[in-house]
C-alpha positions in Angstrom: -10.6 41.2 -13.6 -11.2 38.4 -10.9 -11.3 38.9 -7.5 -8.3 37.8 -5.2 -9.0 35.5 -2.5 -7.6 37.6 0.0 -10.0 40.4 -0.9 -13.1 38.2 -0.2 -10.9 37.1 3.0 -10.9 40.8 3.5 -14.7 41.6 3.1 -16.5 38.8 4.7 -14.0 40.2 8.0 -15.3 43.7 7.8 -18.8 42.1 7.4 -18.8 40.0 9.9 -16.8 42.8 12.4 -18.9 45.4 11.3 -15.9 47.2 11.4 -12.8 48.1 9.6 -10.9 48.4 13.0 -12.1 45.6 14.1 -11.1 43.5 10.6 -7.8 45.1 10.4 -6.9 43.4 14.1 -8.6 40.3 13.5 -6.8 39.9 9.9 -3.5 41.8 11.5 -3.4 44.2 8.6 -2.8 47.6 8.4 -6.4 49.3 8.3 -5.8 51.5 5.5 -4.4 48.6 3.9 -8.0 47.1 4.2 -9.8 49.6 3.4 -7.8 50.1 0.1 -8.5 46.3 -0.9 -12.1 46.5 -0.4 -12.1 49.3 -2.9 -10.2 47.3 -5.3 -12.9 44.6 -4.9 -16.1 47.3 -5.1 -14.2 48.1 -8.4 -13.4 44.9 -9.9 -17.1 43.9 -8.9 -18.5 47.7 -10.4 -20.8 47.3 -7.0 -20.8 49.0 -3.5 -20.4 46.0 -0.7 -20.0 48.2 2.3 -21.2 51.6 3.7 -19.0 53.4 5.7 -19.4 56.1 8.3 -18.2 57.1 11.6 -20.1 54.7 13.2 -18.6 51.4 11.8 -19.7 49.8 8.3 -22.7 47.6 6.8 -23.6 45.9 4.2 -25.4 47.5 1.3 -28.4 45.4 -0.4 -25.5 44.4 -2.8 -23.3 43.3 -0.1 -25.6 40.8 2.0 -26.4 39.1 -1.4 -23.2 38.6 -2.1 -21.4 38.0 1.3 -23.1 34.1 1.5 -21.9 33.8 -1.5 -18.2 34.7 -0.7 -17.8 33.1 1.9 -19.4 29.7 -0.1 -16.0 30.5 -2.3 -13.1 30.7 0.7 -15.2 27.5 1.8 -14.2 25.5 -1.6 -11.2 26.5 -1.3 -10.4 25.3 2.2 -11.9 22.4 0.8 -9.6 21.9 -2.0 -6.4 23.0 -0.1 -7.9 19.9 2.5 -8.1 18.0 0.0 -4.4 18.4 -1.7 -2.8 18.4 2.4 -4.6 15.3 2.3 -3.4 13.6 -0.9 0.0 14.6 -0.4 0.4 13.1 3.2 -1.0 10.1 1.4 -4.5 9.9 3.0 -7.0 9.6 0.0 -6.5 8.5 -3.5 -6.0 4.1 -4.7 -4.0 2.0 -4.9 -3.6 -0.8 -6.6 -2.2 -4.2 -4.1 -1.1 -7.4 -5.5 -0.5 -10.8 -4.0 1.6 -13.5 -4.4 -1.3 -16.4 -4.2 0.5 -18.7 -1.6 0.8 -15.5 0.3 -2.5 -14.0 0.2 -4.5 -16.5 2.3 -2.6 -14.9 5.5 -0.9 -11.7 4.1 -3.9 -9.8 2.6 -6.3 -9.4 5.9 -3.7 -8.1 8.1 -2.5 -5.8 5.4 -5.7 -4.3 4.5 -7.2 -4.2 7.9 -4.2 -2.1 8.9 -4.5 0.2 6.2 -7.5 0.8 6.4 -7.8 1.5 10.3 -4.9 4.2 9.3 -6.0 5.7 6.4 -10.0 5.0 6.1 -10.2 7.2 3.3 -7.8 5.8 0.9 -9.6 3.1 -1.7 -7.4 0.0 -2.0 -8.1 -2.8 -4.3 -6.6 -6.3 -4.3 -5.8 -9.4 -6.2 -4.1 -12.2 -6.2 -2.2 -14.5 -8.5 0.9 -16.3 -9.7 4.5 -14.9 -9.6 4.7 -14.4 -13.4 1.7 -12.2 -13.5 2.5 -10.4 -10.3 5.6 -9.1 -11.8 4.4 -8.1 -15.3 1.8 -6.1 -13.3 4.0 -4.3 -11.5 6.2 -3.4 -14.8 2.9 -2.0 -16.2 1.9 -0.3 -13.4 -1.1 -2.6 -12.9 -0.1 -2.9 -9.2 1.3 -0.3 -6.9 2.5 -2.6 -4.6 2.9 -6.3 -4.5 3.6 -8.9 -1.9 5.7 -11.9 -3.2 9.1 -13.7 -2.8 12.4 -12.7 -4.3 14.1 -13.6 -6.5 12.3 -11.1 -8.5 13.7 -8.9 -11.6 15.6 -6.0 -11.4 14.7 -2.8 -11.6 12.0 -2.8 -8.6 12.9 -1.6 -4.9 11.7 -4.0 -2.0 11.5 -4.3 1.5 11.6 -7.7 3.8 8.6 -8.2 5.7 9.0 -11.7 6.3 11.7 -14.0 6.9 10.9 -17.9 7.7 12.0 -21.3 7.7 11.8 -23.2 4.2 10.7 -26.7 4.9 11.3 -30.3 3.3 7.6 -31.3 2.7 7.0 -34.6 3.3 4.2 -37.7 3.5 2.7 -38.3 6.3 4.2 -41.6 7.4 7.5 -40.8 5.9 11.0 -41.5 7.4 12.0 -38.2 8.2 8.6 -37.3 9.1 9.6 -37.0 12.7 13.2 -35.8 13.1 13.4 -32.5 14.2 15.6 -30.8 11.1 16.6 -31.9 7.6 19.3 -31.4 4.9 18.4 -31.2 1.4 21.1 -33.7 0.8 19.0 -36.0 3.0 16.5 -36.0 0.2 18.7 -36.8 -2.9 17.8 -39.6 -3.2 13.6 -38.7 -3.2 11.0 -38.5 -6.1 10.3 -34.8 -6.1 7.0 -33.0 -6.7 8.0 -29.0 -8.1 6.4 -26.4 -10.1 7.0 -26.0 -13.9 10.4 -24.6 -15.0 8.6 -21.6 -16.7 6.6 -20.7 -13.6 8.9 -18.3 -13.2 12.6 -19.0 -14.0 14.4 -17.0 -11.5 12.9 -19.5 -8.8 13.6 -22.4 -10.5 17.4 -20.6 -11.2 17.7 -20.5 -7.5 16.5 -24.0 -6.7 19.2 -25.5 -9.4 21.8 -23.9 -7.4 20.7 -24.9 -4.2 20.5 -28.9 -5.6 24.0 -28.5 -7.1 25.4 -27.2 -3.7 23.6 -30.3 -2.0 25.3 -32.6 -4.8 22.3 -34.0 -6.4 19.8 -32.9 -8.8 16.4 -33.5 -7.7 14.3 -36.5 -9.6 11.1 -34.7 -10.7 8.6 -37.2 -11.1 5.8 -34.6 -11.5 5.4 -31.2 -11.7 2.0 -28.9 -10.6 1.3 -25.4 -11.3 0.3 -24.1 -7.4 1.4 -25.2 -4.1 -2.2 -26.3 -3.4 -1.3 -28.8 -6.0 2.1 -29.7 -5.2 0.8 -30.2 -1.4 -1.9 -32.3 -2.7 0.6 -34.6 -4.6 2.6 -35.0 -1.5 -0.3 -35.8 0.5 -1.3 -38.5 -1.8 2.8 -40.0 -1.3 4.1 -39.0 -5.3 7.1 -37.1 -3.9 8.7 -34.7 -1.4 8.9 -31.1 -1.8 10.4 -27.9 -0.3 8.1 -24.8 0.8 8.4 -22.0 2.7 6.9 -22.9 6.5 3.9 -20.8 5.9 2.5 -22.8 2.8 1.4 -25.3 5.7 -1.5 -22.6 6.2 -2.5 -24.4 3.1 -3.1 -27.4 4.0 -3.6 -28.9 7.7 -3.6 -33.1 6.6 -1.4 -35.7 4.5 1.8 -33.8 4.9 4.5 -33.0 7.3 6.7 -29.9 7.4 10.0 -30.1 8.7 13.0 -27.6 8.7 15.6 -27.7 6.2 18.8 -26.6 7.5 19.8 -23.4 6.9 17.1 -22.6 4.5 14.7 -19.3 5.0 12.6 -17.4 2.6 11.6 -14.1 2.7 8.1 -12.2 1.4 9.1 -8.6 0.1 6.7 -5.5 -0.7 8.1 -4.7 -4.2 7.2 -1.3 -6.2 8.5 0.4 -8.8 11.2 3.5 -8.3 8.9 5.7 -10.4 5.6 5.2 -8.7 5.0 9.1 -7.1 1.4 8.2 -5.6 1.8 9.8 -2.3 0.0 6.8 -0.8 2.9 4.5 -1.7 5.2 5.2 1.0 2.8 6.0 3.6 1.2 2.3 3.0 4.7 1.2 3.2 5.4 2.2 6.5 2.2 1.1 8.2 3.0 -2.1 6.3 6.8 -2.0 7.8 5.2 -1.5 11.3 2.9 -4.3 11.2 5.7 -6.5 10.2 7.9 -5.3 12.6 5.3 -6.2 15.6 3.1 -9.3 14.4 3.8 -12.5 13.0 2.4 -12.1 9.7 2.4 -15.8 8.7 -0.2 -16.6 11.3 -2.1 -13.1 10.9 -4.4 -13.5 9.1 
């Protein structure tokens, strides 16, 4: 037989109160029931811990041996009952963080600074890359969590972090360049700069819709694969575009951002239903609570 926790609970007491009386109240047992467990223990252990007489109780020869060592024991497992307090509130453990790219340049240090203020202890690691990626990540449980921009797939849950103004990008030097709002009508009859159709269809979806409401469909006269590159072609006066306000973090020269009516994007945290890391929801909410308090497209 193994010992019981309790009974080594029991013993170091009675060792350290050099009493049974005295262990019984600190413990808030019945004495008899103490002294019947520490017999159970001397007999699972086939060794005498404790003298007893009218005077109190000490340790045999046996007993101070093995009384460091007892107490080493209850020690682990405070430890490991720490440990498991800890991982279930969320505290320790990783997780994996992902990025949209146009995101990450002012999303990411707010994000993990806060984190990591509030929970010092848990190990987060980051990347960040292109929607289509981002998403297949997530499905395979690559990423905990990401950060990106709906329209997504189904089958995740998200939360809004961020709502802002999309904006007609334009030339510097352009015509509209210095009115104070826009409608995408107002740039039917443009060369347009976008991203490839299969970037990731459920944007490009949207943006169809959104031309056809507007009663044109845009002329695409070239098409790059980041807004970096997009921005660059509009700097250098091959076409307009549309981006969220935030992608001006991106570049500061060559282009002009102005409103489009009635147009706003959101960022989203996105996970998957099934993900049970206890860190999830707790990174959630600090996440939530920054968002609800600073203006995460200038944060970072």
């Amino acid at each position: 037989m193994t010992p019981e926790l309790r009974q080594l609970r029991y013993f170091v007491a009675v060792a350290e109160e050099a009493s049974f009386t005295g262990a019984a109240r600190r413990l808030r047992i019945a004495q008899q029931s103490l002294s019947q467990q520490i017999t159970v223990l001397e007999r699972i252990l086939g060794a005498k811990l404790l003298h007893r007489d009218s005077r109190g109780s000490r340790l045999t020869e046996v007993g101070s041996l093995f009384l460091p060592e007892a107490r080493a024991v209850l020690a682990r497992n405070d430890d490991a009952l720490s440990v498991l307090d800890r991982a279930v509130r969320g505290e320790i453990g990783t997780l994996h963080l992902g990025f949209l790219t146009t995101t990450a340049n002012y999303l990411l240090p707010p994000v993990v600074r806060a984190v990591r203020d509030r929970l010092p202890d848990l190990v987060l690691t980051t990347d960040d890359t292109q929607i289509a990626p981002l998403v297949d990540g997530l499905s395979r449980g690559r990423y905990d969590l990401i950060f990106t921009r709906p329209p997504l797939v189904d089958g995740f849950e998200t939360r809004t972090l961020i709502t802002e103004e999309v904006c007609a990008v334009l030339p510097e030097g352009h015509r509209l360049a210095g009115v104070r709002e826009v409608k995408l009508a107002d740039l039917a009859d443009e060369p347009w700069v976008l991203t490839p159709r299969g970037s990731w269809e459920p944007w490009h979806r949207r943006y169809d819709s959104d031309f056809e409401a507007a009663g044109f469909a845009p002329r695409v006269v070239q098409r790059a694969a980041t807004v970096q590159g997009l921005l660059g072609l509009v700097a250098a006066g091959v076409g307009v575009t549309r981006l969220a306000r935030s992608s001006h973090s991106l570049r500061r020269s060559g282009v002009v951002f102005v409103p489009l009516a009635g147009e706003t994007a959101r960022t989203v945290a996105a996970w998957s239903p099934g993900n049970d890391k206890p860190a999830l929801p707790a990174v959630l909410d600090i996440v939530s609570e920054l968002a609800a308090g600073t203006d995460l497209t200038a944060a970072g």
